[in-house]
C-alpha positions, 0 to 999 in steps of 0.5 A: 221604421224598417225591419232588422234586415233593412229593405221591408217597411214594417211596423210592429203591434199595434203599430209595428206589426204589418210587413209589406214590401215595396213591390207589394205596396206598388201593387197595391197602388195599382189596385187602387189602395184599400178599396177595389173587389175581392180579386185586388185585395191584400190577403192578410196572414198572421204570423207570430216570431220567437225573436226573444226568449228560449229559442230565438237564436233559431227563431230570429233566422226561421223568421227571416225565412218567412218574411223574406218569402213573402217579400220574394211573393211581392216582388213577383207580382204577388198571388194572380196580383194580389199582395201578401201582408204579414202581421207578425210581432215578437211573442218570446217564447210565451204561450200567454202572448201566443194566444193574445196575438193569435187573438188580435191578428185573427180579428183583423181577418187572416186567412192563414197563420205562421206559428213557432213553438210546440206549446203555444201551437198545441194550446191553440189548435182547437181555437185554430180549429173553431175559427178555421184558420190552416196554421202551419207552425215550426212545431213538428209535434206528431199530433199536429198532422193529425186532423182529427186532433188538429183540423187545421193544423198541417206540418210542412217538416217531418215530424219530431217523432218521426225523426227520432224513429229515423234516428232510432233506426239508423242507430240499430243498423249500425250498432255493433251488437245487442239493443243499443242504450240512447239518451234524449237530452231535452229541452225543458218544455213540450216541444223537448219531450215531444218526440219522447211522448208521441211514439218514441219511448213505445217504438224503442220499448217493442224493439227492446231498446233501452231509452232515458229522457234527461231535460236539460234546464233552461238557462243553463251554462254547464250541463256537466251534471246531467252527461255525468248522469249518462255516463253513469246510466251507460248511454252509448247515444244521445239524441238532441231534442232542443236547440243549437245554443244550449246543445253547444254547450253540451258538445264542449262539455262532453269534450272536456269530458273525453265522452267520445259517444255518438251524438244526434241532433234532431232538426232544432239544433242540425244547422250551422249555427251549431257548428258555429257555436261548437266549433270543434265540438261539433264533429261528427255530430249527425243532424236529422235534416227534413230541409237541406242545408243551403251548401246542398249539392243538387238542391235548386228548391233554395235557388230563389231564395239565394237570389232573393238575398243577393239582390236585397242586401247583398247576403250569402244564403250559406250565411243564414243558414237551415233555419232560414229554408226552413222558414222559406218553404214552410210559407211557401207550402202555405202561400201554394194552398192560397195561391191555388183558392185564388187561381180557382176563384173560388172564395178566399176563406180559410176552409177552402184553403184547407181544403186546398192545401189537402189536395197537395200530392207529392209537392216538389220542393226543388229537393229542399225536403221530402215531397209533399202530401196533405190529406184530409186523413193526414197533416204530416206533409213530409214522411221522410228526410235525409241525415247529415253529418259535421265533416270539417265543419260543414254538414255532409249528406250520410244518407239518401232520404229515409222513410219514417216508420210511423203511419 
């Protein structure tokens, strides 16, 4: 069968999870098939989707990223001429199918895998770390860049914490007078209450600032109940830790309600698909944005990727939106640590692609995020990133790149 976007033969698990574009496959004729020496062999990497569940509505776009990333590889020859392969299949947002595909598709020998959500990330980092095998996931929770936590485990995205501490510090320099009172409206799950656990609520406590974590059911279709809750409390901000569809909700709420707040969304809900969702609602809403919208002006890291949509079928990059740069580039960070294991000829394991990966210093993606930098110290690759701001309907720069607080 072809995949949703129609130009990739796939098929997924057991029989319906193999991604290979037609280039790739031309490539693999020319090598001889199946057979050949470890220069001409397909590389197999693992990937696990969100295409169902709490968070596909995010998802289904950041997989596109990944997987159209990998058919732009393809089509350009693959990696010194070798072809990428990504096994992926639906997990829907569980943790139980995360670990059993992440099983299954680590016996079929992938040297790297692309994952999705916090929890599923954080239960498997020590297999992760005992069957070596670098895993980047859309997780930005803090404790995967640390490698004494997490081997390897690396974050292409600055981390949750680290765009809740941006936020925070934004908020301060521009609050009129006193420590200003921030809620976080989360999503009900580890990656909602990560940004809270992992140094927020302590970095406002040290500067006095007062900080309430209310969840927000998933499910929901009225979260009237909880902004009555903020209200009451005396927020005068609210940051959003949890995706685009539900945090629509939420802004149509508050308008009906006349709440005239701030409101923040950290880089799950700071999108278009927001905006699109929200609609009015929407404005003035400020994103936390470690990838730059595809409308960026100055941007030529999604230039590939916007020729790459045009001539597959003919799609407009502003169209998908930043979850699907986000999806891009992630894969690319993990494709440059491959490609640079085969270019040394060196043996294509997953230890020597870890190793490759902590020898990025400063990796430029064409203005798309933060330069990067792993180490064999630090996984976070992405200490800063720019906020952005809804202006009639499009996200508009508010500022430069930003430092994050944390070490």
């Amino acid at each position: 069968m072809t995949s949703a976007r129609g130009w990739f033969p796939t098929r997924i698990s057991p029989m319906d999870k193999r991604l290979l574009g037609a280039s790739a496959l031309a490539l693999c004729m020319a090598c001889g098939g199946g057979g050949g020496s470890e220069e001409d062999d397909t590389i197999l990497v693992g990937a696990i989707f969100a295409l169902t569940g709490a968070t596909s509505d995010v998802g289904t776009i950041y997989a596109d990223g990944v997987r159209d990333y990998v058919g732009w590889v393809n089509s350009n020859g693959g990696i010194d001429g070798r072809p990428l392969m990504l096994l992926y299949q639906d997990y829907g947002y569980r943790v139980d199918r995360a670990e059993q595909l992440y099983s299954e598709f680590v016996s079929e020998g992938v040297v790297a895998f692309m994952g999705w959500g916090t929890g599923d990330t954080e239960a498997l980092r020590g297999r992760i770390a005992d069957d070596q095998v670098p895993f980047m996931s859309a997780s930005y929770s803090h404790v995967l860049g640390d490698p004494k936590e997490a081997p390897y485990n690396f974050l292409a995205g600055t981390t949750y914490s680290d765009q809740f501490l941006i936020v925070i510090d934004w908020i301060v320099e521009n609050h009129p007078d006193g420590s200003p009172k921030i809620a976080l409206l989360h999503h009900a799950s580890p990656f909602g209450l990560s940004p809270y656990e992992q140094l927020g609520r302590d970095y406002a406590a040290a500067q006095g600032i007062e900080l309430m974590a209310q969840e927000m059911p998933r499910g929901s279709t009225d979260f009237t109940a909880e902004l009555t809750r903020l209200r009451e409390w005396g927020a005068e901000y609210v940051v959003f830790q949890n995706t685009s569809a539900p945090v629509s909700v939420v802004l149509k709420n508050a308008a009906s309600l006349s709440m005239t707040i701030p409101f923040f969304c950290l880089n799950w809900c700071a999108n278009e698909l927001l905006v699109e969702l929200a609609r009015e609602a929407s404005e003035g809403v400020v994103g936390a944005m470690p990838f730059a919208p595809p409308a960026s002006e100055g941007v030529s890291g999604l230039e590939e990727a916007r020729a790459y949509l045009l001539l597959k079928d003919g799609s407009a990059l502003e169209d998908q939106g930043v979850p699907y740069g986000q999806g891009w580039w992630t894969m690319a960070v993990m494709t440059e640590g491959i490609r640079r294991v085969v270019h040394d000829r060196l043996p294509l394991t997953g230890k020597n692609v870890k190793a490759a990966l902590e020898g990025l210093a400063d990796f430029d993606t064409g203005g798309v995020t933060f330069p990067i930098t792993f180490t064999g110290e630090n996984h976070r690759g992405a200490k800063g990133m720019r906020l952005f701001r809804v202006e009639e309907g499009r996200w508009v720069p508010l500022t430069d790149f930003r430092h994050a607080p944390s070490k």
